[in-house]
C-alpha positions in Angstrom: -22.9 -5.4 -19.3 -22.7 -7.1 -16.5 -19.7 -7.0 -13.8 -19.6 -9.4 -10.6 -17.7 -8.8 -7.2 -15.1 -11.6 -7.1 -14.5 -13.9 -4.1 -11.2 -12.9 -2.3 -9.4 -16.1 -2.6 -5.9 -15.3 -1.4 -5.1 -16.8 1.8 -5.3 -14.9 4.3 -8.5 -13.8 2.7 -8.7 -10.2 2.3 -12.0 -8.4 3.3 -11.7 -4.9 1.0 -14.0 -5.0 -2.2 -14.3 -3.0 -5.2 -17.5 -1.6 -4.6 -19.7 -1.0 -1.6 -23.1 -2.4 -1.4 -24.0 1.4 -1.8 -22.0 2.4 -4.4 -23.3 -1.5 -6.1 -26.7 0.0 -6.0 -25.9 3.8 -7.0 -24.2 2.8 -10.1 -27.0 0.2 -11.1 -29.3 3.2 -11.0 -27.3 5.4 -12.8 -26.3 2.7 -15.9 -29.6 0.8 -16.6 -27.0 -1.3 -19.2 -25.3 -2.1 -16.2 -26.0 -5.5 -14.0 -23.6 -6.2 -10.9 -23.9 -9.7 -9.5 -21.5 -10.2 -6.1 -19.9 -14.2 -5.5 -21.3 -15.1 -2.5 -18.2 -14.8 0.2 -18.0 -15.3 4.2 -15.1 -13.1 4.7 -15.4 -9.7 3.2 -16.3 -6.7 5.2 -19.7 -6.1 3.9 -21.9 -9.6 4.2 -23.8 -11.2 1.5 -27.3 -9.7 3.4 -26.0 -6.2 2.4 -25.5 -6.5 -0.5 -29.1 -8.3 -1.1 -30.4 -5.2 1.2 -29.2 -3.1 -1.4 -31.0 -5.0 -3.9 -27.8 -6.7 -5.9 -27.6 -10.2 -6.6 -25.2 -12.2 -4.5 -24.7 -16.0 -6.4 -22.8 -19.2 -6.1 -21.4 -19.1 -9.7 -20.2 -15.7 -11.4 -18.1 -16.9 -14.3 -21.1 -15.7 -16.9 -20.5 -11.8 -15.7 -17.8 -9.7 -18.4 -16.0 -8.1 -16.2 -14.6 -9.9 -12.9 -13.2 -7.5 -9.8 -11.0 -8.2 -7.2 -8.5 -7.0 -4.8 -5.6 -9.7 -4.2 -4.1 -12.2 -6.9 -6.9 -14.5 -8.0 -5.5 -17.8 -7.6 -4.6 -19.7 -10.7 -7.1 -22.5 -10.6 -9.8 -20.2 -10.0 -9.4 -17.5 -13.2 -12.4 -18.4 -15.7 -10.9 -17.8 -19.3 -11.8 -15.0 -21.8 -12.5 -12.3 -19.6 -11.7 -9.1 -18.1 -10.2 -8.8 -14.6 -9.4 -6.2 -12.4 -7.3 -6.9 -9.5 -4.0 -5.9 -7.8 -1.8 -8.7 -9.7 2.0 -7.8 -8.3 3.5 -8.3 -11.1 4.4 -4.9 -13.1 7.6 -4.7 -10.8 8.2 -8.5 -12.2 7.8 -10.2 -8.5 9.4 -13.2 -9.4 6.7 -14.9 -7.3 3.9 -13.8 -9.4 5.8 -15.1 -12.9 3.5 -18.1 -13.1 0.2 -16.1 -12.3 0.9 -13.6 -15.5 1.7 -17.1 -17.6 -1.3 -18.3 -16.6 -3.5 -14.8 -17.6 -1.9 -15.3 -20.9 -2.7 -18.8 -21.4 -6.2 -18.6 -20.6 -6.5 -15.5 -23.0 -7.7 -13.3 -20.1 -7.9 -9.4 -20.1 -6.1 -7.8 -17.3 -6.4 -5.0 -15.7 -4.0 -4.3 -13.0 -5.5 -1.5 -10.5 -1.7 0.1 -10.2 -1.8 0.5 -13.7 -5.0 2.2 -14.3 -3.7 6.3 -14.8 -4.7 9.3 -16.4 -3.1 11.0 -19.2 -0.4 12.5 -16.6 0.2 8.8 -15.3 -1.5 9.8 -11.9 -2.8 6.6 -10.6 -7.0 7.1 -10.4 -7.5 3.8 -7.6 -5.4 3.0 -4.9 -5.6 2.1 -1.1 -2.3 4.2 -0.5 -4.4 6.6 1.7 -5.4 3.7 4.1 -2.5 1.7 4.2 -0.6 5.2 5.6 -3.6 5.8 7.7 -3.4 2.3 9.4 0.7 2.1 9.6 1.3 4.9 11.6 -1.0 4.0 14.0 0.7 0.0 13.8 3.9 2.0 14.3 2.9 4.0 17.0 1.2 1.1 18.6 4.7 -0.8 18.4 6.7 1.8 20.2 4.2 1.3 22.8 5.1 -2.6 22.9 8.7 -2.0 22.3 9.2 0.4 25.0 6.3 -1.2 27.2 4.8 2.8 28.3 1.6 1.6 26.9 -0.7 -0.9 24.8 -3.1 -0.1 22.0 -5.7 -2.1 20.3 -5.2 -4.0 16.8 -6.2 -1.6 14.6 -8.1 -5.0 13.0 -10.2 -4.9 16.3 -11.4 -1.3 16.3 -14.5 -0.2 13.9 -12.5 2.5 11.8 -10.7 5.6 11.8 -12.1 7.4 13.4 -11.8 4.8 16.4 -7.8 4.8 15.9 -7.5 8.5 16.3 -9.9 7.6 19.6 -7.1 5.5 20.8 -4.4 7.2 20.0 -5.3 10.6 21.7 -5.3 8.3 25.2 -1.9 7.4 24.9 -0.4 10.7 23.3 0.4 12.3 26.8 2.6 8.9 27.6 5.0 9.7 24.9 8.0 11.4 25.8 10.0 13.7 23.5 10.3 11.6 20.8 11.1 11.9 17.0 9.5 10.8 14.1 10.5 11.3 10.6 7.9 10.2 8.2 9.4 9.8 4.4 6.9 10.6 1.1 4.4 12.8 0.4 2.1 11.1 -1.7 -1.3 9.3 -0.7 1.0 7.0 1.8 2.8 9.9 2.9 -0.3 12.1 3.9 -2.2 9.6 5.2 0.2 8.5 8.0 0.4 12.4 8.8 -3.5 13.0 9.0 -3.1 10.4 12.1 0.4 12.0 13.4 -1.7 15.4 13.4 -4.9 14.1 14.8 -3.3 12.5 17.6 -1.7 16.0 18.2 1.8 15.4 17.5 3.6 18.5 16.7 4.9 19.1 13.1 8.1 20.4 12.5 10.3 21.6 9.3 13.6 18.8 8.7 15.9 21.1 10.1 14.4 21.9 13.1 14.3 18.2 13.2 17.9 17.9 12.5 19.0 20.7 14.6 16.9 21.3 18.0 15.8 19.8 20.9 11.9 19.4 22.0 10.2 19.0 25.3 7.2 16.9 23.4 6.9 14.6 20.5 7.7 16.0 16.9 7.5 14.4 13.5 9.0 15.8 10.1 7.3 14.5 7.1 10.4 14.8 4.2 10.6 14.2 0.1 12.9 12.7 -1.9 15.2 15.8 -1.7 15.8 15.4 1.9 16.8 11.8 1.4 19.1 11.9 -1.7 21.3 14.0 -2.8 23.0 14.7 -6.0 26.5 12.8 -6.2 28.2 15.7 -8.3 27.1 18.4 -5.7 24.9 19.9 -7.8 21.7 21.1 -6.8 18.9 18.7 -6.4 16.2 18.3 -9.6 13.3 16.4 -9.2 13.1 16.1 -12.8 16.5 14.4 -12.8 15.7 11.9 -9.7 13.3 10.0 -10.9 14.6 10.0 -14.6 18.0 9.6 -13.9 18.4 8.1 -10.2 21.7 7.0 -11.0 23.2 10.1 -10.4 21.9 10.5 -6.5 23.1 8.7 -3.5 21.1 8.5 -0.5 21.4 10.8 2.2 19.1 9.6 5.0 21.9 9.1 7.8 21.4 12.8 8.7 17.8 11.7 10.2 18.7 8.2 11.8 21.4 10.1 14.1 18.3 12.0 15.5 14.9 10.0 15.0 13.5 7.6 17.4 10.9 6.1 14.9 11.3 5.6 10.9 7.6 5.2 9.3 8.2 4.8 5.4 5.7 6.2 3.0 7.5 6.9 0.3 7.2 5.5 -3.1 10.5 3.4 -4.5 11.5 3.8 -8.1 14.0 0.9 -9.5 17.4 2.3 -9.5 17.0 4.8 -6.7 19.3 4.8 -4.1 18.9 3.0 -1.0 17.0 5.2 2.2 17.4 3.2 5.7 21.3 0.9 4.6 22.5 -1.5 6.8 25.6 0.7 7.4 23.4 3.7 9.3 21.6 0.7 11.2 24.6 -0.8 12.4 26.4 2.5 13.3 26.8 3.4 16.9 25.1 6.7 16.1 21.5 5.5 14.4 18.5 6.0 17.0 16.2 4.7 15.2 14.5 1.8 17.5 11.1 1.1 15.5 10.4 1.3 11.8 7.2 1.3 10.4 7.4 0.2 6.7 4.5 1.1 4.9 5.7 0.4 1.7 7.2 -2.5 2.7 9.6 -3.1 -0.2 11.2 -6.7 0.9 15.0 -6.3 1.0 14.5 -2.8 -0.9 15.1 0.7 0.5 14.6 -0.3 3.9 17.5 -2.6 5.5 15.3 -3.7 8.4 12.4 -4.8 6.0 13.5 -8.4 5.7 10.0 -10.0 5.7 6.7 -9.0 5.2 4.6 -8.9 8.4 0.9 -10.0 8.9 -2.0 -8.8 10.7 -2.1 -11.1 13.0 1.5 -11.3 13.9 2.6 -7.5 12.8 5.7 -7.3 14.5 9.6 -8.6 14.4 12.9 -8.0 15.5 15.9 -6.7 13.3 19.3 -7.3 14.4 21.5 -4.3 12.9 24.3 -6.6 13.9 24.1 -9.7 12.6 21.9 -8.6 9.5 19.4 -11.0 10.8 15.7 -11.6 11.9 15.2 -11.6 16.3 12.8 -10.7 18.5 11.0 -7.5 18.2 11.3 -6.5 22.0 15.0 -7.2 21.7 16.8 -4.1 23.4 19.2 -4.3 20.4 17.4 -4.7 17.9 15.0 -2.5 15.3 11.2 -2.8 15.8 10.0 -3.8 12.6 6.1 -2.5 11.5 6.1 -4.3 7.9 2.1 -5.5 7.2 1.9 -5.3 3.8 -2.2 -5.2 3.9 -2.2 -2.8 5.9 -6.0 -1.0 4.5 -7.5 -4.5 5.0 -7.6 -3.6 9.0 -10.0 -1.1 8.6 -11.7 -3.3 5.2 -14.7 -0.8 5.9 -13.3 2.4 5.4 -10.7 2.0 3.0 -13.1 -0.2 0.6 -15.6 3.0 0.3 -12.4 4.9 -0.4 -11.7 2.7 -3.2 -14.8 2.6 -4.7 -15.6 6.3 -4.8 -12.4 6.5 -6.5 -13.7 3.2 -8.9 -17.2 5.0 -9.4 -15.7 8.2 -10.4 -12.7 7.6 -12.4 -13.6 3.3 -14.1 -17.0 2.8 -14.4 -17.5 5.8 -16.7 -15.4 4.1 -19.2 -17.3 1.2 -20.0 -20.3 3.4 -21.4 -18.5 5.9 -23.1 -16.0 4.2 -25.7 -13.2 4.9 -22.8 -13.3 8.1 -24.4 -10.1 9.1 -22.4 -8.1 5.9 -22.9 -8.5 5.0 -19.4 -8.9 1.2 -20.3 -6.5 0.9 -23.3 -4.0 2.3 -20.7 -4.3 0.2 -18.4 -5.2 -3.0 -20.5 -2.0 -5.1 -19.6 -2.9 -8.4 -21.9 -5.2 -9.1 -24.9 -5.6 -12.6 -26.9 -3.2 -13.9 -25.4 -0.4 -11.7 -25.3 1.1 -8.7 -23.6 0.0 -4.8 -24.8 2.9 -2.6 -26.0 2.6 -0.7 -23.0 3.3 -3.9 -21.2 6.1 -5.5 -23.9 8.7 -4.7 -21.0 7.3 -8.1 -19.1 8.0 -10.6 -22.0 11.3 -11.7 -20.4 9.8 -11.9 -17.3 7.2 -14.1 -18.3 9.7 -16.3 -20.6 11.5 -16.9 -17.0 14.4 -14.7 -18.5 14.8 -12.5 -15.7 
């Protein structure tokens, strides 16, 4: 078998991979069956000479591997027919922007793979960069409050080596914060990787209702679930079960925490149908103190009212104005500092790429040599000749431009 490293194509060019030159080299050991050839590329975070350090093949032309992998959307012109992919392909939530991309996969009678839909037999997801992006946006979001409020500047997270550097930074500036609070929504991979920087950087923890209820003398964060957030419309008590089966019957409940937090940094996941967390009502009231929002899930006009636009690395910030429901600048004193990069892992490539492909080498690989003995693969298999897999049969409308 052989599987090639895939050119990131998508402008602007993302510099995660799959797999390390490391873990390239491991696994080629480990599976003599196994070949791994990597596209020649100038912008990824490991170079071509790694790679051939390692002793993997780096080439001009890939298309006669099996198995293509990727990070971004593989531009249309550039998918080779008849094979697998794996990539992050946006379009399970039916982006509408992505319609024409999923057309195409089906046209050209590719196999696709989609990395968020790679799970176990629970449906926990086995690959994802959720730990990084959280790990990167809260130290974007702290790094805006120190632009918004001009006490202090940190680097681009882009500019320093990892994350190690980032917690470096952050520990300089921590004494320059005054009693601030954050609350931090979700408590998955998002969720706990924004907190391992809030607690490296020394920031006290606290439980939501001290948060709600007391006064500090020093920074504080709360990191909350769904329960704090929603609440049942009938009164009754709150069941997870029932949330994220039934969302319908919960309205949100958020404004409890805008009337007392200085800075929103959104790690949560967002199920379709849930209610809305951050509404434009709590961000226009008189009483909201949030000032800077770091959106790490970046949902574009989702959850989050101030999330109007995806942000990029190399301009990270904007402005929301509460009042007239409209983008302004993000120093404006009346408006909401918006942290919305929605690649955020791709600023430390490095780190959050080995990550990755531990996660890859542990849970994927495997698969290929041993009949996906756990259904690992049929799972996640979103097309096949030519048309969509029954787990999948939800996204025929979409892809007939029906909805």
């Amino acid at each position: 078998m052989k599987i090639a490293l895939i050119k990131e194509r998508k402008n602007p060019p993302d510099k995660r991979v799959v797999l390390t030159p490391r873990q390239a080299k491991e696994l080629q050991e480990r599976f003599p069956d196994l070949q791994i050839v990597v596209e020649t590329s100038d912008n990824r975070a490991f170079t071509d000479q790694e790679y051939k350090d390692a002793g993997i093949e780096v080439a001009q032309n890939v298309s006669d591997a099996d198995v293509l992998l990727g990070v971004k959307e593989v531009p249309i012109d550039a998918l080779i027919p008849n094979k697998k992919y794996f990539f992050f392909s946006h379009t399970i939530k039916k982006q509408p922007y992505n319609r024409k991309l999923l057309q195409a996969i089906l046209d050209k009678n590719i196999e696709l793979y989609d990395h968020e839909t790679i799970i176990d037999k629970e449906g926990r997801r086995l690959v994802a960069f959720g730990y990084y992006a959280g790990v990167v946006g809260a130290y974007n979001t702290i790094r805006a409050y120190g632009l918004r409020t001009k006490l202090f500047e940190l680097p681009k997270a882009i500019e320093l080596k990892d994350k190690k550097a980032l917690i470096e930074q952050l520990k300089k500036i921590k004494n320059l914060l005054p009693p601030i609070k954050i609350v931090l929504t979700g408590k998955g991979r998002v969720g706990n990787g924004a907190k391992e920087i809030l607690d490296a950087m020394g920031i006290k923890e606290v439980t939501p209702e001290e948060f709600l209820n007391k006064k500090f003398e020093e920074p504080v964060y709360t990191q909350i679930d769904v329960d704090w957030y929603n609440r049942h419309k009938d009164g009754k008590t709150f069941d997870f079960q029932e949330f994220f089966t039934q969302p319908e019957n919960f309205v949100g409940d958020f404004e409890k925490f805008s009337k007392v937090a200085d800075i929103y940094i959104a790690g949560h996941f967002y199920g379709q149908g849930a209610p809305y967390i951050f509404t434009k009502e709590m961000a226009q009231s008189p009483e909201n103190k949030i000032k800077v929002v770091g959106d790490i899930s970046c949902d574009i006009n989702g959850p989050v009212v101030s999330t109007i636009r995806a942000s990029t690395i190399a301009e990270p910030l904007y402005g929301y104005d509460p009042v007239g429901d409209k983008e302004t600048d993000f120093d404006n004193k009346n408006a909401i500092t918006v942290m919305a990069v929605d690649n955020l892992p791709n600023e430390i490539a490095r780190d959050a790429s080995e990550g990755f492909g531990n996660q890859f080498v542990k849970n994927i690989i495997p698969a290929f040599f041993n009949n996906d003995k756990d259904g690992i693969l049929k799972r996640a298999k979103m097309t096949e000749n030519g048309k969509l897999t029954e787990r999948f049969k939800y996204l025929q409308d979409y892809v007939d431009g029906k909805e």
